[in-house]
Each structure stands twice: as C-alpha cells, then as structure tokens.
C-alpha positions as CSV (number, residue, x, y, z in Angstrom):
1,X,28.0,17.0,28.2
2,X,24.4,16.2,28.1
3,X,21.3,17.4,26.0
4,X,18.9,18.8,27.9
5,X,15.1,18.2,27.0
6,X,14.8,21.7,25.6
7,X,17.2,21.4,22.8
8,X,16.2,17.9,21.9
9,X,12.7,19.7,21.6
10,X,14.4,22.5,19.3
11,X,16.4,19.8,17.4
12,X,13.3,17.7,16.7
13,X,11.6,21.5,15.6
14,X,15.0,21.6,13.5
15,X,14.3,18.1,11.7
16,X,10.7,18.8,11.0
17,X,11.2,22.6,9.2
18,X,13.9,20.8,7.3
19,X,11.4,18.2,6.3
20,X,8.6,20.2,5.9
21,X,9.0,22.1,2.7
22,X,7.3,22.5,-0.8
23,X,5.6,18.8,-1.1
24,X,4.5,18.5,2.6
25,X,2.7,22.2,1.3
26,X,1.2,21.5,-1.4
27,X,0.2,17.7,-1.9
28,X,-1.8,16.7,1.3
29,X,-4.4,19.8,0.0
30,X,-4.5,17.7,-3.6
31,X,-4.8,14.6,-1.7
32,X,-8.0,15.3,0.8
33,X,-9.6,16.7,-2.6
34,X,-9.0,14.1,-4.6
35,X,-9.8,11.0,-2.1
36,X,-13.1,12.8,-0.9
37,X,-14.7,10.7,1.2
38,X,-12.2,7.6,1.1
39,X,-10.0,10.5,2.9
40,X,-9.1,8.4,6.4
41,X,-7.4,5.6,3.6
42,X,-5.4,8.0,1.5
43,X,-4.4,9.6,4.4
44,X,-3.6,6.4,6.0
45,X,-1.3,5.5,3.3
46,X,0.4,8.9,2.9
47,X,0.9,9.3,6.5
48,X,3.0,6.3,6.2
49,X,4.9,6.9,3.4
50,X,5.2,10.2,4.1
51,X,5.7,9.8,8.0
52,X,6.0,6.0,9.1
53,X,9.0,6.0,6.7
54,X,10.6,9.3,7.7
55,X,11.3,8.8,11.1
56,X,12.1,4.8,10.0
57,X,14.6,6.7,8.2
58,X,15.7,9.2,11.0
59,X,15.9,5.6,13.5
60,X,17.8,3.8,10.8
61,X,20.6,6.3,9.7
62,X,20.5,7.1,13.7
63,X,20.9,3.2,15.0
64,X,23.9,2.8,11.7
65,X,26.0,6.2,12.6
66,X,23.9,8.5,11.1
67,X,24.4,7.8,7.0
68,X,22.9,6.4,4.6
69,X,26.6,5.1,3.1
70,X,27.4,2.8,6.7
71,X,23.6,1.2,5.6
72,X,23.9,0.8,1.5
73,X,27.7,-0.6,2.3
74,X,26.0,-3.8,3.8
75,X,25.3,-4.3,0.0
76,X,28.6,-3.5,-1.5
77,X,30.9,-0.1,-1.1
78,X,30.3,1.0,-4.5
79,X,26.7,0.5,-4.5
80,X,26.4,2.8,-1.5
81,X,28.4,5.1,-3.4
82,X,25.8,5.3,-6.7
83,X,22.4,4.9,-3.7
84,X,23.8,7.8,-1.7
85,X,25.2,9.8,-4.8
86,X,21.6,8.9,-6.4
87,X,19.9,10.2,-3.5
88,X,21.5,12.9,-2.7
89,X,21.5,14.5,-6.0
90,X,17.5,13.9,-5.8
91,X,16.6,15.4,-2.6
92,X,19.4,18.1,-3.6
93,X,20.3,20.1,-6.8
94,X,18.0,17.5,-9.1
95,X,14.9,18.2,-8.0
96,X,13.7,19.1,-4.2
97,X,16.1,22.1,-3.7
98,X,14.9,23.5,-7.1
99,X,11.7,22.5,-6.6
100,X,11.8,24.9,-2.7
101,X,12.4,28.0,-5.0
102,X,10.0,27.5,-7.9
103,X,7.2,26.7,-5.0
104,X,7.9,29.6,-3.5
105,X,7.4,31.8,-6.3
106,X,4.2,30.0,-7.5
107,X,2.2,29.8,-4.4
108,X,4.2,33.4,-2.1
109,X,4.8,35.9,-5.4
110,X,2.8,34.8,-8.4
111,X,-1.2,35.2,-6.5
112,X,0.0,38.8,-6.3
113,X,0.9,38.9,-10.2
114,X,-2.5,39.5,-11.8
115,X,-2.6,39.5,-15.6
116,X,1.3,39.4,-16.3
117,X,2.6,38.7,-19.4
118,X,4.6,35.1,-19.3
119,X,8.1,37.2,-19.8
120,X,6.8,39.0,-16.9
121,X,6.4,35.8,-15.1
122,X,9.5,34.7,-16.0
123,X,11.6,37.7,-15.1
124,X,10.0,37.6,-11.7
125,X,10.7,33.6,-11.0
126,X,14.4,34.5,-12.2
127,X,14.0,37.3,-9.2
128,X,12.6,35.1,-6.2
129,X,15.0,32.6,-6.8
130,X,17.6,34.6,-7.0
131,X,16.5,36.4,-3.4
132,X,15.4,33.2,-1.9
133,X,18.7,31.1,-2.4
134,X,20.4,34.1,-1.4
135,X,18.8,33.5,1.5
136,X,19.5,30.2,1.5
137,X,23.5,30.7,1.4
138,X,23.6,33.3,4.2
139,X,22.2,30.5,6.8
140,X,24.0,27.4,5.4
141,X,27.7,29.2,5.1
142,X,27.4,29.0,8.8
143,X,26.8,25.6,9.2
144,X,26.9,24.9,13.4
145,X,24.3,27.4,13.6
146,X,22.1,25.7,11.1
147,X,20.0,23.5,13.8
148,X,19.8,27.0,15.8
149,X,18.8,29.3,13.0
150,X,16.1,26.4,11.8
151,X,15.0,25.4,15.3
152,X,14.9,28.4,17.4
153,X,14.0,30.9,14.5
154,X,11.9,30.5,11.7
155,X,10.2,27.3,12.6
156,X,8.3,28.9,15.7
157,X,7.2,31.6,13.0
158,X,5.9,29.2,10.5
159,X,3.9,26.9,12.8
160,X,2.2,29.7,14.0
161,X,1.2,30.5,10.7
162,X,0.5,27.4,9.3
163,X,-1.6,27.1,12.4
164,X,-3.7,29.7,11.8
165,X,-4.9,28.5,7.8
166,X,-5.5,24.8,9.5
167,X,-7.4,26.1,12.4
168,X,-9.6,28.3,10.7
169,X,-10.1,25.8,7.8
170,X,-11.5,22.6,10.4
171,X,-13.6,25.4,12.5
172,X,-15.0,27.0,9.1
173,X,-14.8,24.5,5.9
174,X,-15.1,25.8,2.9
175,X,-17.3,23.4,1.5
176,X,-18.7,19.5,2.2
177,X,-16.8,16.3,1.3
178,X,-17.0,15.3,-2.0
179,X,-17.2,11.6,-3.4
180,X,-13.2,11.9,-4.2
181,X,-11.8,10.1,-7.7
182,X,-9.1,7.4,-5.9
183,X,-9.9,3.9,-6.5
184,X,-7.3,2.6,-4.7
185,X,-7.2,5.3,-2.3
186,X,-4.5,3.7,0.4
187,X,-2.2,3.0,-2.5
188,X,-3.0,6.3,-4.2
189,X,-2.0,7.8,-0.8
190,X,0.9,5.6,-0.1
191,X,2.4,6.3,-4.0
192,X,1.7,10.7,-3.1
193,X,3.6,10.1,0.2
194,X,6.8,9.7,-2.7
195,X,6.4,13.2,-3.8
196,X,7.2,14.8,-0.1
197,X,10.7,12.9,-0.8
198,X,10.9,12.8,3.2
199,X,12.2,9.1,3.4
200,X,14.8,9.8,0.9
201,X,15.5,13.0,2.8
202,X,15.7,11.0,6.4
203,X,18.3,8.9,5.1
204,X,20.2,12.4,4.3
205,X,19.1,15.0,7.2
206,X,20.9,12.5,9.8
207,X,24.3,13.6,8.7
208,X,23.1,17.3,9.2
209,X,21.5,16.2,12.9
210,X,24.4,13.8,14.2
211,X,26.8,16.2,13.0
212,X,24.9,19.2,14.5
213,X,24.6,16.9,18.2
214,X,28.6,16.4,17.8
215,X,29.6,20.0,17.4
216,X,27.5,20.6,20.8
217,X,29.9,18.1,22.6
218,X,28.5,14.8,22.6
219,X,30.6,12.0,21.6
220,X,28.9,8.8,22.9
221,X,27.8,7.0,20.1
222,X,24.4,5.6,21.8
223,X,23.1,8.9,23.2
224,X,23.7,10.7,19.6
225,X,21.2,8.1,18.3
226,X,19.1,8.4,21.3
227,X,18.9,12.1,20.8
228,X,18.4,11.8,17.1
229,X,15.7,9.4,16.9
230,X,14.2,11.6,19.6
231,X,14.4,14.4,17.4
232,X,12.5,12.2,14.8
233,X,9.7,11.2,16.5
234,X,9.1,14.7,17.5
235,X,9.3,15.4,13.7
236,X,7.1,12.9,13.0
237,X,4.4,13.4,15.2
238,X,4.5,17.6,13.8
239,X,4.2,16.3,10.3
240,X,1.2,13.9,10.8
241,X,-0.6,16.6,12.6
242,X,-0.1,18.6,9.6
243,X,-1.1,16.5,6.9
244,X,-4.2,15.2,8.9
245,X,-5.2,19.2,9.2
246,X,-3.7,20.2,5.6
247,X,-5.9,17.0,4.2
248,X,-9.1,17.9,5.7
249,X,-9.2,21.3,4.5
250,X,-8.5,19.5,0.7
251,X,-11.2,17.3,1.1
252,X,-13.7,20.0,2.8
253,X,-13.3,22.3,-0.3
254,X,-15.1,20.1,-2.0
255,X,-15.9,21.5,-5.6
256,X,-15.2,24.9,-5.0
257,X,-11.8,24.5,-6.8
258,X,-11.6,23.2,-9.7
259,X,-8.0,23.1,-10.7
260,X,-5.5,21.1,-11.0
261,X,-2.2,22.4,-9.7
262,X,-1.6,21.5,-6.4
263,X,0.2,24.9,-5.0
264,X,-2.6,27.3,-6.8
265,X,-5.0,25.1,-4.6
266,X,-3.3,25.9,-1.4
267,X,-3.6,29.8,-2.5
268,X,-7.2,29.2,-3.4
269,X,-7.9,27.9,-0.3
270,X,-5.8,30.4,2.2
271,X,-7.6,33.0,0.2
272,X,-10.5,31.5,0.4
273,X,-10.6,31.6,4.5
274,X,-9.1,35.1,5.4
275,X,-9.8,37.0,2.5
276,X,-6.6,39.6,0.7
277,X,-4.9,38.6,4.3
278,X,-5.0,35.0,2.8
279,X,-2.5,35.5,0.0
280,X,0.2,37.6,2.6
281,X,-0.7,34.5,5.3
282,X,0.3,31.7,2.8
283,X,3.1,33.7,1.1
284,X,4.7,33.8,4.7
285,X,4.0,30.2,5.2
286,X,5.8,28.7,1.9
287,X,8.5,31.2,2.0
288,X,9.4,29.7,5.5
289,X,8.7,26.3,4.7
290,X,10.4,26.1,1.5
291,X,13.4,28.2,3.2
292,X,14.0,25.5,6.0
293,X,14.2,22.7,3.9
294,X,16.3,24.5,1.1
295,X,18.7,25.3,4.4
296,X,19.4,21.6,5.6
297,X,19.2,20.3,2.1
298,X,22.0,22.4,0.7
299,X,23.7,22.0,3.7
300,X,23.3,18.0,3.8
301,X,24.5,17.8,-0.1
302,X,27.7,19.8,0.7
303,X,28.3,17.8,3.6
304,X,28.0,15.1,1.8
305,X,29.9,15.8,-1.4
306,X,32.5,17.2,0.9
307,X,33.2,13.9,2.5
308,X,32.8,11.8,-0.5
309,X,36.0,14.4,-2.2
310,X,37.9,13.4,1.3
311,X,37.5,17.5,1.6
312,X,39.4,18.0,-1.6
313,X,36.5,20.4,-2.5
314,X,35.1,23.0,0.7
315,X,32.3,22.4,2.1
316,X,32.0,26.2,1.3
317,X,32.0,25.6,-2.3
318,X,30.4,22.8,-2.8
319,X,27.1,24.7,-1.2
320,X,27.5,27.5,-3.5
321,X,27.8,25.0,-6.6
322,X,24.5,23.1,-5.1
323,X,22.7,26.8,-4.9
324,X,24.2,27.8,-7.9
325,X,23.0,24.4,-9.6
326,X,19.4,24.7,-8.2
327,X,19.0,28.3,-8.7
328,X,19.4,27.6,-12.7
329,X,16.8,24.7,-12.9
330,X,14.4,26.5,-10.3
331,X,13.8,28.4,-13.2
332,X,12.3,25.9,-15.4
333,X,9.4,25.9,-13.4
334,X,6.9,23.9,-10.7
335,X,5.2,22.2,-13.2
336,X,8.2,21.4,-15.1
337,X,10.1,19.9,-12.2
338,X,7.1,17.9,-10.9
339,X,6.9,16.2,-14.1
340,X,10.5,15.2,-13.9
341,X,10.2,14.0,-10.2
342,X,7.6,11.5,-10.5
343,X,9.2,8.6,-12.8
344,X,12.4,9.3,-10.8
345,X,11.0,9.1,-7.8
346,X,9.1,6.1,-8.2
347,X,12.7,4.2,-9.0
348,X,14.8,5.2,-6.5
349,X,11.9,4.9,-3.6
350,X,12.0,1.1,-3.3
351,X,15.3,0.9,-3.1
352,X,15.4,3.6,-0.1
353,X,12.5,1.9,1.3
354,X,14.6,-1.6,1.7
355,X,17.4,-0.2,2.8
356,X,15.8,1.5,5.8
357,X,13.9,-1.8,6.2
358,X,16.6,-3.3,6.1
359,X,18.9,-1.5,8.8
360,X,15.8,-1.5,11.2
361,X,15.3,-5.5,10.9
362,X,19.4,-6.1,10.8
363,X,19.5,-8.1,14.4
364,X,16.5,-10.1,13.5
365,X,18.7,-11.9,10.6
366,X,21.8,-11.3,12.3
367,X,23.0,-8.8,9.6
368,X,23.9,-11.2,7.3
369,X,24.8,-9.7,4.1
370,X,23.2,-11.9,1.6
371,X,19.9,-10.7,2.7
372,X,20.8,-7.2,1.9
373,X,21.8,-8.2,-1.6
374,X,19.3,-10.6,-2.3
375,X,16.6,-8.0,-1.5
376,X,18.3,-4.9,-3.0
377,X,18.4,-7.5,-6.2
378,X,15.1,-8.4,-5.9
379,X,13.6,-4.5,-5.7
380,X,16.1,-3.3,-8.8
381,X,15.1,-6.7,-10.9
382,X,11.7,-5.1,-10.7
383,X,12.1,-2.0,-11.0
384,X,14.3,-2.2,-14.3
385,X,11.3,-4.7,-15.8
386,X,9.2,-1.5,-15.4
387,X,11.3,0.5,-17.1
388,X,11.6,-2.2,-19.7
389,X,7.7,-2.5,-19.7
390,X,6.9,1.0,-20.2
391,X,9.2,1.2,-23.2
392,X,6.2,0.9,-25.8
393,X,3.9,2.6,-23.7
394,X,6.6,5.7,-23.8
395,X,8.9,5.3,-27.4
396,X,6.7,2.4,-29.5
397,X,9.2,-0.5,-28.3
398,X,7.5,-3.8,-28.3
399,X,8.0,-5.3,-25.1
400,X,4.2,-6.4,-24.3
401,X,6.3,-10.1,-22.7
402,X,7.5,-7.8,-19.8
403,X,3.8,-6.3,-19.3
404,X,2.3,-9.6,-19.1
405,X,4.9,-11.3,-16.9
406,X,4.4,-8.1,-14.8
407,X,0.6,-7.7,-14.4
408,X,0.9,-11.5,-12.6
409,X,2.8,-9.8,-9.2
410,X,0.8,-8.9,-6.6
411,X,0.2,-5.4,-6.2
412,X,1.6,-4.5,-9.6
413,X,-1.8,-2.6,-10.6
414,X,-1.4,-0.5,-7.5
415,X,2.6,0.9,-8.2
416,X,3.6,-2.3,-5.3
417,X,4.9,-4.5,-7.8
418,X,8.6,-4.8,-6.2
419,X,7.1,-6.0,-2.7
420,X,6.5,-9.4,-2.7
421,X,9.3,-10.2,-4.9
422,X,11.7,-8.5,-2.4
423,X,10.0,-9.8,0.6
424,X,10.7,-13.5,-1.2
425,X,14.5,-12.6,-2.4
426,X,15.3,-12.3,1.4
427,X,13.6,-14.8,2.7
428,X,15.4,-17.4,0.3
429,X,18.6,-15.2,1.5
430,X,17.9,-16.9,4.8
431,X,17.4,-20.5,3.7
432,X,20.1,-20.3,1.9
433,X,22.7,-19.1,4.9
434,X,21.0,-21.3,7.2
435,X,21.7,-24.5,4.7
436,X,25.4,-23.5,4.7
437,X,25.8,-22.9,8.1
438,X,24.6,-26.7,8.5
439,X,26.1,-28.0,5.7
C-alpha cells in the first residue's frame, strides 16, 4: 500500500493541530508586543525554537523509528527511560495537557464571565474542564481514527478561524509598533519558543504519527519516515505562518493593551477587531486548538506508558488516568501552571535539544556513542550548576562560586550557557575515539 499525496497533506494538518495548542495561542501575541520594533529578531529566534526544532524533532524520531527511547538509548537504556519518562510527563499530565484545559477556559469561557465572584470562577473552570476532557476522551478512546478526527475534522475548522483574526489584524492593525522592552530580542525569542513545548512534543507526536501510518498498511521502514517527515514539514511551514501573522498583530497593538497575561491579550485583541463577534471567534479558535493537541497528547502518553508496562496496563486506562490526572491540576489555573512550566522547562529543553541534534548529525560522527554521552554530560553538568547557582537567589544558600564560574560561559547572560560547553564535550568525544582507534 502506498500514501497518496492527499493523506500525507491531512497527516501533516494532523501534526500541526496536535502541535498547535495553548502556547502557539497565546505567546507569539506577548512576543510581537513585547519585542516591538526588534520584532523580525524575536521572531527569528522563536520561529526556530519553536519551528526549526519541531520538525528537527519530527525528522529525528522519523529517521530513528519514530521514538524518542531508540534516540536517548544511544546514551544508555536507563537514561532514555528517565528523558522519555521526563518528557512525557511534561508535555502530558504535568503541565501541557493541563495547561490545554485551563487556556481554554481563560481565553473561550471567562471574557463572557463579567464581574463573577472568584468561587464563581472557580466553579465554572471546574465545568469547562470537565466538558472539554470529556471531549478529549471520546476522540482518543478510538485511537486509529485520531489522525482522521484531527486531520480531516477540526483542523479545517480552526484554520479557517484563526484565519480570519490574522487576516483582519495585518489588513486593519490596531495600533503602530511600539519600541518593544527585549534587549536581547533573538535570545528572548529563542528562550519563549520553550513555552510552545513543540520540540519536546516532536520527540513524542512521532509515536502517534508512525503508528497512525502503520495502522493504514505501510510497513516499509523508509517510506514511514518519508511520510512522516513530510507530514512535518507541512506542520512546520503552517506554524511559522502562524506565528509570523499571530506576532504582527502583538506588535501592531502597540499600547492599546496594557496587560500582562498573555491569553487575556489574545481576547483583547480578537475583540478588539470584530467587535462581541470577537469573543465567540476566539472562543471557537482556542477551544479547537487546545482540543487537538489535548487529543494527540493524551493519546501519545498512553501510548507511551502502555509500552513502557509491556501492556500490563491498557492503553484504555492509562488515557483515562492521563485525563483524569490533567483534569485535577487544570484546575489550579493558567497562571498557576505557567509559573510551574518555566524553570522546568528551561531544564529539560537542552537536553531534548541535543538529543535531536544529536540523531540528525549521527552519520557525520559515525554514531559513535561517546559523543552522545559526552554531550548529554556536558548539557546536564550545566544545567545542574544553574540549579546550584540559583540556590541563594531562590532559598538564601551561599553559592555565589557557582555564579561566578558561570557568568564566564558564553551566552550564559542570555539563558545559552549549556552551548558551548556541549558543543566542546563532543568535540573532545571525537579526539578521543579517533586517538584509540590509532592507538
């Protein structure tokens, strides 16, 4: 059997709903406004964390067998047990999944709550969540259909929409360009392409893709990864179009907002261009955003979890413990959960980042597998001296040695600290092979 052009077309639709959710929403708004004018280099650097590393991600997991485990085992079998478990739990019941919900209800129900009382509020988050991963679990207890449901279905309905506030927003702006507040603005941009946890997600989605490409009769390992990393690009190029035109409309608001929480802005602004009709346009928008990705990430986690149990535990109910899970902390809140996301987020990144790095540059050093532990070493070494360094920023601890030592790395001021180290950790990786090979 052969994939035809139309459903790699669907599939890719498939892969970017499932990306697109709640962050891909909400932050590129935030971002334009806040950049202002240095907009093209904040862009620049969320489009490739944000993109560039997606579909890296997609090509990676695709070119390895389609899973993140075949890529981390390079490094050792039980650390691609913890990565994957790691990143799995963040992109699932952690933080993204309840993060889908609690968006929904902030940015789709709450504009149409005027003057509530906060138990109010509360009792109708508890509500939306509740009908939303209800939702959620009538689409992903079916999962061969999920590519369909996702491809054919609601994505269609919620590029149309989203269309239709980007459109109107570059043909009417709301306002001028401001002079922004980012003084680094491609890092700034680079370090907000984390919160979309897309790369994390790539690494995770290619299980729900190769295994969606199998149940539709193709076997042969090659074209699966043809056909996925298709899918990917297609994904990728749909996302960057989006952030460009979500980005633009953040930037051209200029100081007509004047808040700070990302998903109110989006509200703000959809109101802002079509009037009562905004708040209904955008409600449709994030419900079917958020919805997609809740979909392939539940999906994905109980895929996962299902293999890692050697299907001891159903994939059944291990998606109703994931929605059961995410449902309870979707109820803490949007602001709650982004405040948890970030310093997790900025740990687990790197390592994701090298690993896809990695996996695409494996031929170039023949695979060997010192250069995978050298540089997963290198990134963690780092990583863990931040956490050691922010000790007596955070609890009073003195550890002012680690800060100092720390400030000396390139691109340590800008959140790229782990770079150059890990860059350097490979390359001796190398000499060091190459001197036992000749020795």
């Amino acid at each position: 059997m052969k994939f035809s052009g139309k459903e790699i077309f669907f599939t890719g639709l498939a892969l970017l709903a499932m990306f697109f959710g709640a962050g891909n929403l909400i932050f590129p708004p935030m971002l334009g406004l806040q950049s202002g004018q240095h907009l093209f280099w904040a862009l620049a650097g969320f489009i490739f964390t944000g993109v560039g590393l997606t579909l890296m991600g997609v090509t990676a997991v695709a070119r390895a067998g389609g899973d993140l485990e075949l890529i981390a085992n390079k490094v050792h079998p039980l650390f691609s047990k913890i990565i994957t478990t790691l990143a799995v739990l963040c992109i699932g019941p952690l933080l993204a999944i309840p993060r889908t919900a609690a968006t929904t209800y902030e940015v789709a129900v709450s504009p149409f709550l005027e003057n509530v009382n906060p138990g109010t509020a509360q009792y109708a988050l508890l509500l939306t969540s509740l009908f939303f991963f209800a939702l959620t679990m009538f689409f992903v207890l079916k999962p061969t259909s999920v590519l369909d449901y996702v491809g054919k279905i609601l994505t269609p309905i919620l590029i149309v929409f989203l269309g239709l506030i980007i459109i109107k927003g570059v043909v009417a702006p709301l306002g001028s360009i401001g002079p922004g507040s980012y003084t680094n603005p491609f890092s700034q941009g680079f370090l907000e392409g984390y919160n979309t946890m897309d790369a994390i997600a790539s690494v995770i989605f290619g299980m729900i893709i190769v295994k969606g490409i199998k149940d539709k009769g193709i076997t042969n390992n090659s074209e699966i990864a043809k056909i996925t990393i298709l899918s990917g690009i297609i994904a990728a190029v749909g996302l960057a179009f989006i952030y460009i035109g979500l980005a633009y409309i953040g930037a051209t608001t200029g100081t007509t907002f004047a808040g700070e929480n990302p998903g109110q802005m989006l509200s703000y602004i959809a109101e802002a261009l079509f009037g009562p009709l905004g708040k209904l346009i955008i409600a449709i928008v994030m419900t079917l955003a958020c919805l997609t990705t809740s979909i392939g990430l539940v999906a994905s986690c109980a895929e996962y979890f299902s293999r890692l149990t050697n299907n001891a535990i159903s994939y059944k109910l291990l998606a109703i413990i994931t929605t059961i899970i995410s449902f309870i902390l979707a109820n803490m809140g949007l602001s709650k959960i982004l405040s948890i996301s970030v310093p997790i987020l900025v740990n687990i990144y790197p390592v994701i980042i090298v690993l896809i790095m990695l996996a695409l540059f494996h031929n170039l050093f023949k695979g060997k597998r010192e250069v995978y532990v050298y540089s997963i070493c290198g990134v963690i070494l780092i990583l863990i001296a931040d956490i050691i360094g922010s000790l007596e920023l955070n609890l009073g601890i003195k550890t002012g040695f680690v800060r100092q030592l720390l400030s000396y790395l390139p691109l340590h001021q800008q959140g790229l600290g782990w770079v150059i180290p890990t860059l350097l950790a490979a390359f001796l990786a190398l000499i060091f092979t190459s001197k036992r090979q000749h020795s």
